[in-house]
MDTraj code that builds the backbone (N, CA, C; nanometers):
import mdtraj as md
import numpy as np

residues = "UNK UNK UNK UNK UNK UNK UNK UNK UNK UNK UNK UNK UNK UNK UNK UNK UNK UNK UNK UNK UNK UNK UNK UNK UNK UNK UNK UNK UNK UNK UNK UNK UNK UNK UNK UNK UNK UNK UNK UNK UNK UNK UNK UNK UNK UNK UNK UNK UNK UNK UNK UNK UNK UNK UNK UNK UNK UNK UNK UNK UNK UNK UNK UNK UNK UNK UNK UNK UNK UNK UNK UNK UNK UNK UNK UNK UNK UNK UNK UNK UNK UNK UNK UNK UNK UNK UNK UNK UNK UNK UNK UNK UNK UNK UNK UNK UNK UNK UNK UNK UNK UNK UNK UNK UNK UNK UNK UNK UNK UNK UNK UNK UNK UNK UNK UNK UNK UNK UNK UNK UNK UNK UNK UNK UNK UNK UNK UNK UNK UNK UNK UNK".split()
xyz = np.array([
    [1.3615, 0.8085, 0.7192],
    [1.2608, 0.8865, 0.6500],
    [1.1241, 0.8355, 0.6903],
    [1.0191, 0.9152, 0.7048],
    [0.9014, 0.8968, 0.7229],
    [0.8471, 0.8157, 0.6307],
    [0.7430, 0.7843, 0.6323],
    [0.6134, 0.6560, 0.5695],
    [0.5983, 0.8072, 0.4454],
    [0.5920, 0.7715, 0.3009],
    [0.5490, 0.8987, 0.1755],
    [0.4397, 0.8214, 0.1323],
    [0.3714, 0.9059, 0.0723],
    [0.2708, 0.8300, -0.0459],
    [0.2982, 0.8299, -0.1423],
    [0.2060, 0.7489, -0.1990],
    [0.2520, 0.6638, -0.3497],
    [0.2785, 0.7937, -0.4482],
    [0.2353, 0.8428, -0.4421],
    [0.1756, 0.9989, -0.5343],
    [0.3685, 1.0712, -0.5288],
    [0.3859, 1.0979, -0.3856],
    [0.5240, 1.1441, -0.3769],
    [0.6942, 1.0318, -0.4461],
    [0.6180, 0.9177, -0.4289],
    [0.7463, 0.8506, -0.4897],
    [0.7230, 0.8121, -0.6338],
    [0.6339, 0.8400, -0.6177],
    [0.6068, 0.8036, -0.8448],
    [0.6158, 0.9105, -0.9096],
    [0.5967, 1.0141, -0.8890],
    [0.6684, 1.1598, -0.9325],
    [0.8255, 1.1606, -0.8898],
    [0.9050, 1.1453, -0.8757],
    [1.0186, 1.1507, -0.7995],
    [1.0805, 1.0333, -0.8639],
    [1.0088, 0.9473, -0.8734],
    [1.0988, 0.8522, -0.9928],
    [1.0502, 0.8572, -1.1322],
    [0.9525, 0.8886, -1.1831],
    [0.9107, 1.0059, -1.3161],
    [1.0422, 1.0869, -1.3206],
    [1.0840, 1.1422, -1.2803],
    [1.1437, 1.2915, -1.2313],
    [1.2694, 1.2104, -1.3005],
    [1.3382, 1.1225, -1.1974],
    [1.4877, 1.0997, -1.2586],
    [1.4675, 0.9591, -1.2886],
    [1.3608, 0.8858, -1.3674],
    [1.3724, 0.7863, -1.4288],
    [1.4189, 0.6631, -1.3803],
    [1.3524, 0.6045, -1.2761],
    [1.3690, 0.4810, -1.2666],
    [1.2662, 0.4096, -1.2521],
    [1.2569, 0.2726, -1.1964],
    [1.1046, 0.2095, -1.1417],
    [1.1337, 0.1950, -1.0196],
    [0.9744, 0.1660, -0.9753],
    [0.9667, 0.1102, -0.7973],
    [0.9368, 0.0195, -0.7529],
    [0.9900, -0.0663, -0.6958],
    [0.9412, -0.2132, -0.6856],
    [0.8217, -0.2477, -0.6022],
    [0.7405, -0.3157, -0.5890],
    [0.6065, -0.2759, -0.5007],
    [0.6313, -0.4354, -0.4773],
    [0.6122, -0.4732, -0.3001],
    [0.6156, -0.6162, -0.2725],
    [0.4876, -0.6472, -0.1921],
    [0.4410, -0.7828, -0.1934],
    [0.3230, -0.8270, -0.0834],
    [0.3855, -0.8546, 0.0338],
    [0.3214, -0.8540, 0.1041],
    [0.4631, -0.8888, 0.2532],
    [0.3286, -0.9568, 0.3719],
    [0.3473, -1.0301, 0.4374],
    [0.2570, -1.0887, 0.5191],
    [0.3528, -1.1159, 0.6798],
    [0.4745, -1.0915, 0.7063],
    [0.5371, -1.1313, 0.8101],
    [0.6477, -1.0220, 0.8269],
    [0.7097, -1.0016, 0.9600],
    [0.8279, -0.9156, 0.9569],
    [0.9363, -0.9753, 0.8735],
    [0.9633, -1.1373, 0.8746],
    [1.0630, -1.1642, 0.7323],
    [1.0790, -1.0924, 0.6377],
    [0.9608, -1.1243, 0.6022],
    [0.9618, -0.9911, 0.4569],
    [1.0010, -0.8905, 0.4713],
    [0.9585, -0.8251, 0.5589],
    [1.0056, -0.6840, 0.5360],
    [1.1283, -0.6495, 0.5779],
    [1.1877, -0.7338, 0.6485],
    [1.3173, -0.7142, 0.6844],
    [1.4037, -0.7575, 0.5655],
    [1.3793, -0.9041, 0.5261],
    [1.4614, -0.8893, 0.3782],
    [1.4604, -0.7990, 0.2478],
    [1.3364, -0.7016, 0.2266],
    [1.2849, -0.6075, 0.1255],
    [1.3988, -0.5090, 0.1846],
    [1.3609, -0.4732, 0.3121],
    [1.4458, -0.3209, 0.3549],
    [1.5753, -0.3692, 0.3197],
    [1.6328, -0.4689, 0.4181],
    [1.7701, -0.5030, 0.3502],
    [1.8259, -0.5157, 0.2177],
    [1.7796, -0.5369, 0.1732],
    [1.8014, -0.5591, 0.0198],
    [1.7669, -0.4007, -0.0686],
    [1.6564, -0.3121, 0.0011],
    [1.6436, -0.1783, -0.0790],
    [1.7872, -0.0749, 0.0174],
    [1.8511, -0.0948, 0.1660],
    [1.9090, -0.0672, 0.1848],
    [2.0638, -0.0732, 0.1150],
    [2.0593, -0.2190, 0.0449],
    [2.2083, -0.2447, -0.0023],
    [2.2230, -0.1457, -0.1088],
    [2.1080, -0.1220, -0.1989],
    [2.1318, -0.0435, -0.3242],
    [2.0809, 0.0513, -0.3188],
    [2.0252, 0.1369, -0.1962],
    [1.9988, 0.2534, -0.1828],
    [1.8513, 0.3045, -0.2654],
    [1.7560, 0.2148, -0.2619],
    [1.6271, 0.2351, -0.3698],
    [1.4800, 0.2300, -0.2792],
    [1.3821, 0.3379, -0.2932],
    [1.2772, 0.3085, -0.2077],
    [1.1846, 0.2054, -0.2704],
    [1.0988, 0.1573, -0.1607],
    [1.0314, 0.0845, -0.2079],
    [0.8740, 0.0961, -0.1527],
    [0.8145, 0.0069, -0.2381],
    [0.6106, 0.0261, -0.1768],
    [0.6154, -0.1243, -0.1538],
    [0.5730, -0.0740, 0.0536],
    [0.5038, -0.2138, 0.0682],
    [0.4057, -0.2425, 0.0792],
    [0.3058, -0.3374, -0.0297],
    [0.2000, -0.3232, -0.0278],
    [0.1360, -0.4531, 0.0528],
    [-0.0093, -0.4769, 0.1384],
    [-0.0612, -0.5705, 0.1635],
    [-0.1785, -0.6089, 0.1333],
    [-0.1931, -0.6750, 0.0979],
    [-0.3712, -0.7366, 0.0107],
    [-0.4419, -0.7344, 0.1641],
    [-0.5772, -0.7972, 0.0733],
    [-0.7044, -0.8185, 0.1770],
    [-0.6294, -0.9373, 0.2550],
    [-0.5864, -1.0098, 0.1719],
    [-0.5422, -1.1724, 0.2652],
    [-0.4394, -1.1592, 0.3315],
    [-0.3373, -1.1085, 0.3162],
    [-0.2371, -1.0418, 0.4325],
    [-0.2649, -0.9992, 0.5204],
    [-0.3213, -0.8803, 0.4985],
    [-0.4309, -0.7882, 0.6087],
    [-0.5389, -0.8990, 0.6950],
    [-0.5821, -0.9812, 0.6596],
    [-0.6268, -1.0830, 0.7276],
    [-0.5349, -1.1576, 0.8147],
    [-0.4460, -1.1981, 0.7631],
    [-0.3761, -1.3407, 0.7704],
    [-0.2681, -1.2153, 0.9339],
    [-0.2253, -1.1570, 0.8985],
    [-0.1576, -1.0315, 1.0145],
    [-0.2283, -0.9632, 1.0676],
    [-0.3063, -0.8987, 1.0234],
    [-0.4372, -0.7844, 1.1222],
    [-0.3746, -0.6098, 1.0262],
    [-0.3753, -0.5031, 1.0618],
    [-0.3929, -0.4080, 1.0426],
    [-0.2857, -0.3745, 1.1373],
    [-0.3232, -0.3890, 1.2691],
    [-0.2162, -0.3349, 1.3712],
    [-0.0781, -0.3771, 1.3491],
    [-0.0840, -0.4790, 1.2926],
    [0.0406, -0.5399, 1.3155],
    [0.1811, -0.5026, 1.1746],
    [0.0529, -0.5061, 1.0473],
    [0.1418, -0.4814, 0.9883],
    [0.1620, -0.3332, 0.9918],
    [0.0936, -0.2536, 0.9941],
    [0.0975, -0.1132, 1.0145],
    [0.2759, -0.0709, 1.1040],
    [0.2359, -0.1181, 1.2216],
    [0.3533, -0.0735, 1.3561],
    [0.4747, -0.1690, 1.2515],
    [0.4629, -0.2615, 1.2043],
    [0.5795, -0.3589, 1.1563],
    [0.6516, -0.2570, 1.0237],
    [0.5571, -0.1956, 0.9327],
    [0.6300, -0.0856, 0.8246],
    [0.6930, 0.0118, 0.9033],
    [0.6480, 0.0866, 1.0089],
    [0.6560, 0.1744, 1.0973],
    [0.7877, 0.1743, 1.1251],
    [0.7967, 0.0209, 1.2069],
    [0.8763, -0.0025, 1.2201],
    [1.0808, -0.0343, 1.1263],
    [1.0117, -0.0906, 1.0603],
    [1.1367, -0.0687, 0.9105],
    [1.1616, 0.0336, 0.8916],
    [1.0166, 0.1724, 0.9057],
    [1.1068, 0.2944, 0.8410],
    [1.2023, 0.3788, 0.9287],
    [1.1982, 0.3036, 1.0901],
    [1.2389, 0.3687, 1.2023],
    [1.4084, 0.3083, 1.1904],
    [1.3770, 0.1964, 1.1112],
    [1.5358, 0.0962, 1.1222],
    [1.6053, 0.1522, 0.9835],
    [1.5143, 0.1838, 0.9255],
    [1.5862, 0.2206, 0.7525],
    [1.5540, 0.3771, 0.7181],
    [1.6109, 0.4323, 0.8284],
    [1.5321, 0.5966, 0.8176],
    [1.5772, 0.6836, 0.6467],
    [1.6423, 0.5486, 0.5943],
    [1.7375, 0.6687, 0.4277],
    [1.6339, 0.6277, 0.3418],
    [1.5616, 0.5275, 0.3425],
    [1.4624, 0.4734, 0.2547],
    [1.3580, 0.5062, 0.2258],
    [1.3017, 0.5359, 0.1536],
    [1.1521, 0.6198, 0.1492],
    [1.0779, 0.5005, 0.1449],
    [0.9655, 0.5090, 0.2366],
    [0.8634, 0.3569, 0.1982],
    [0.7572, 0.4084, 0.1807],
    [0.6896, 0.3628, 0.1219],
    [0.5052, 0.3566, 0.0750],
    [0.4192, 0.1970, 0.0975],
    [0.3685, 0.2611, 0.2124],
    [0.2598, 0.1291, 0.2527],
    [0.1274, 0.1460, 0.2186],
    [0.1310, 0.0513, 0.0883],
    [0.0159, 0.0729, -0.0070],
    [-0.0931, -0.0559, 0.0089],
    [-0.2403, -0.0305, 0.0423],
    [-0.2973, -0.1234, 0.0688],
    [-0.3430, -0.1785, -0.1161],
    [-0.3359, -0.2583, -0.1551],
    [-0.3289, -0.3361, -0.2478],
    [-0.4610, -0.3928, -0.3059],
    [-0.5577, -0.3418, -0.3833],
    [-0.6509, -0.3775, -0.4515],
    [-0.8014, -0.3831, -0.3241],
    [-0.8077, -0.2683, -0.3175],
    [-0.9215, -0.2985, -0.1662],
    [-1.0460, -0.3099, -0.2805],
    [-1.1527, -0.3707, -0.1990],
    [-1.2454, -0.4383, -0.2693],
    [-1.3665, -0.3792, -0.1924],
    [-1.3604, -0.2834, -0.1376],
    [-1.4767, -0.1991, -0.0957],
    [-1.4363, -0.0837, -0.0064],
    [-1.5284, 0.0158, 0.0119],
    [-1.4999, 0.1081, 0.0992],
    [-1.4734, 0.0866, 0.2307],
    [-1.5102, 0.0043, 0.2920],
    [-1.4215, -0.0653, 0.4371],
    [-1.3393, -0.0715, 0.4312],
    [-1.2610, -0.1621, 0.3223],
    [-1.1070, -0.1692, 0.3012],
    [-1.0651, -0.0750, 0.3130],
    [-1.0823, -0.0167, 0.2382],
    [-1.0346, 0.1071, 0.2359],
    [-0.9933, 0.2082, 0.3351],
    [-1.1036, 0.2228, 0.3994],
    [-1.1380, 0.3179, 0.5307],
    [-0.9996, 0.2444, 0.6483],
    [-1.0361, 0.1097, 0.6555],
    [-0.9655, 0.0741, 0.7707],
    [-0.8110, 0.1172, 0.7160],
    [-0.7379, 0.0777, 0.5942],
    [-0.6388, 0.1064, 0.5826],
    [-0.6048, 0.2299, 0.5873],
    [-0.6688, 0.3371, 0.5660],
    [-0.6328, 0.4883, 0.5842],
    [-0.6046, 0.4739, 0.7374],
    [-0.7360, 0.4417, 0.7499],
    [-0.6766, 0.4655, 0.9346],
    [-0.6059, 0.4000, 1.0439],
    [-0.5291, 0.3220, 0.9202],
    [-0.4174, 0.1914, 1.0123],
    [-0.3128, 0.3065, 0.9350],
    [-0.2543, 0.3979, 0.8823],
    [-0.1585, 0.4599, 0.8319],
    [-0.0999, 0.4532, 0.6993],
    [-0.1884, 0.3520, 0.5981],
    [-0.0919, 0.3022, 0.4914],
    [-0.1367, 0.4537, 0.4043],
    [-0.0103, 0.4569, 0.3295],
    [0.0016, 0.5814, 0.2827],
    [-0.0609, 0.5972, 0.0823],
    [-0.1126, 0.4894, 0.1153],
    [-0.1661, 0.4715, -0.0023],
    [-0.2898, 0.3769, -0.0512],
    [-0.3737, 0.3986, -0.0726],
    [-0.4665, 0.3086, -0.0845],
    [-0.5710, 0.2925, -0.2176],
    [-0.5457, 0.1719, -0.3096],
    [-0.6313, 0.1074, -0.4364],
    [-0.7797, 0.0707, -0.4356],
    [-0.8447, 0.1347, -0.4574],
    [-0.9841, 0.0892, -0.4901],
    [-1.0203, -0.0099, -0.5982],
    [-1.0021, -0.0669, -0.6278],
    [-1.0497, -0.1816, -0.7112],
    [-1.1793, -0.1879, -0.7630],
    [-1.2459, -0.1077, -0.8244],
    [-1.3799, -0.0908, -0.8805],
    [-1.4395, -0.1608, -1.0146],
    [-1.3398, -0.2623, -1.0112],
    [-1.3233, -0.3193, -1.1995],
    [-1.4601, -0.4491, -1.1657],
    [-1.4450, -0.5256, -1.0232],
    [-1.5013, -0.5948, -1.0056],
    [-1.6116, -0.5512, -0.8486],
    [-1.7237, -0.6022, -0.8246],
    [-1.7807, -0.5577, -0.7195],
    [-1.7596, -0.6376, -0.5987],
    [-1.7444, -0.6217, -0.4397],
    [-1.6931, -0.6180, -0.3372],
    [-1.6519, -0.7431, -0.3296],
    [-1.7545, -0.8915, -0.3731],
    [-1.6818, -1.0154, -0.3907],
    [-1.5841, -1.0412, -0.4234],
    [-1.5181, -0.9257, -0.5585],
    [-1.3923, -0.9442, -0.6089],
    [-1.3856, -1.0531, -0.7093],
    [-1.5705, -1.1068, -0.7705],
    [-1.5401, -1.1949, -0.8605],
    [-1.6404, -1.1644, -0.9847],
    [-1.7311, -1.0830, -0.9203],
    [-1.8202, -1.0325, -1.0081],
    [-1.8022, -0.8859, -1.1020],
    [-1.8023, -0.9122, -1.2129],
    [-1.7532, -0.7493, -1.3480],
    [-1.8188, -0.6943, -1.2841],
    [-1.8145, -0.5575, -1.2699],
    [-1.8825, -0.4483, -1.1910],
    [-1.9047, -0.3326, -1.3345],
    [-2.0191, -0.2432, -1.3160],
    [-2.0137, -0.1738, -1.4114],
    [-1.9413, -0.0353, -1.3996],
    [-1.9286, -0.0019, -1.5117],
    [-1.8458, 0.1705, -1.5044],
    [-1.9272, 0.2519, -1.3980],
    [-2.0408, 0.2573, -1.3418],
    [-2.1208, 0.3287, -1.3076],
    [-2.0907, 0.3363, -1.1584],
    [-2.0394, 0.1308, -1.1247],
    [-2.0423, 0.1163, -1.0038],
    [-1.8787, 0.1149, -0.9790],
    [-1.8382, 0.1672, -1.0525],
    [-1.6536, 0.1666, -1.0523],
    [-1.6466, 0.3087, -1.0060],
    [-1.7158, 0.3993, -1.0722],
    [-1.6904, 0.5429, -1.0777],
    [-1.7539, 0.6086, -0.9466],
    [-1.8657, 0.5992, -0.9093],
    [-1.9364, 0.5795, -0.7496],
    [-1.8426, 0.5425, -0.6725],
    [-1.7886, 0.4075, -0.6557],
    [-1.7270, 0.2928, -0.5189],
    [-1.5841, 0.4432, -0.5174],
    [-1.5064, 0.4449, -0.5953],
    [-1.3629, 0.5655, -0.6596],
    [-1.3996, 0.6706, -0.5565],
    [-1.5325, 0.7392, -0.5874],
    [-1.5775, 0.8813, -0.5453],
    [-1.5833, 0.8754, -0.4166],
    [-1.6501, 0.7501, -0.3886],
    [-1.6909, 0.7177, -0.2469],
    [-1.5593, 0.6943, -0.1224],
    [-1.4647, 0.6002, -0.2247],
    [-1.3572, 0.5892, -0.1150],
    [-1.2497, 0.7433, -0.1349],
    [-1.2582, 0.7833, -0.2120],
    [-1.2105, 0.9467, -0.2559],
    [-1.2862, 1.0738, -0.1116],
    [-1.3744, 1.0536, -0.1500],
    [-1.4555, 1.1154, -0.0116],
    [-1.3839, 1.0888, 0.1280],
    [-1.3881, 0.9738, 0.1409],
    [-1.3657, 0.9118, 0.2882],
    [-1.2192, 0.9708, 0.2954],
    [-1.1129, 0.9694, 0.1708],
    [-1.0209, 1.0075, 0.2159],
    [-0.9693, 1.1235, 0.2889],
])
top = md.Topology()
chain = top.add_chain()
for i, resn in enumerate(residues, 1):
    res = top.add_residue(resn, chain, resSeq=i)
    for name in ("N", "CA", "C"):
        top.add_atom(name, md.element.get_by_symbol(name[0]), res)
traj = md.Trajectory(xyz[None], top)
């Protein structure tokens, strides 16, 4: 099965009631033990990668590496969800590395340590909403 977005597998398990497990993954290990393990029991899953993953691997790499799992686990539905992006860059780059889902994080501003206000939550949302 192809790469879905988050939107398509959270309706769909709404639908017939279950949950979805969402993992951080930084290496093909991971994802090879996640698929294996969502393969044994037949359950999709969201793989998500933070800013520090996405650092620590690059974009290219993990991108072609989900790609890759969904080419090896074609029964599995996956969602490669970029995980709390902390500005519209984040953002941007992960759309256009393929992840099929992507978090704006507007609670705090781009440092990721400073309270951000509703004003600048609801703007940063619109803004990476746009780009999409």
């Amino acid at each position: 099965m192809a790469l879905i977005t988050l939107r398509q597998l959270l309706d769909h398990a709404a639908e017939y009631s279950y949950a979805v497990p969402a993992f951080n993954i930084n290496n093909m290990e991971q994802g090879l033990s996640i698929l294996r393990a969502a393969n044994t029991v037949d359950a999709p899953v969201i793989i998500q990668a933070s800013r520090g993953a996405r650092s620590y691997a690059g974009d290219i790499m993990l991108s072609h590496m989900v790609k890759a799992l969904s080419e090896m686990y074609p029964s599995i539905p996956i969602c490669l969800h970029q995980d709390h992006g902390n500005n519209d860059a984040t953002c941007l780059t992960a759309i256009r590395h393929g992840f099929t889902s992507v978090m704006m994080d507007g609670s705090l501003e781009s440092d990721m340590k400073t309270p951000a206000t509703y004003e600048y939550n609801v703007d940063i949302t619109k803004k990476v909403s746009d780009l999409a």
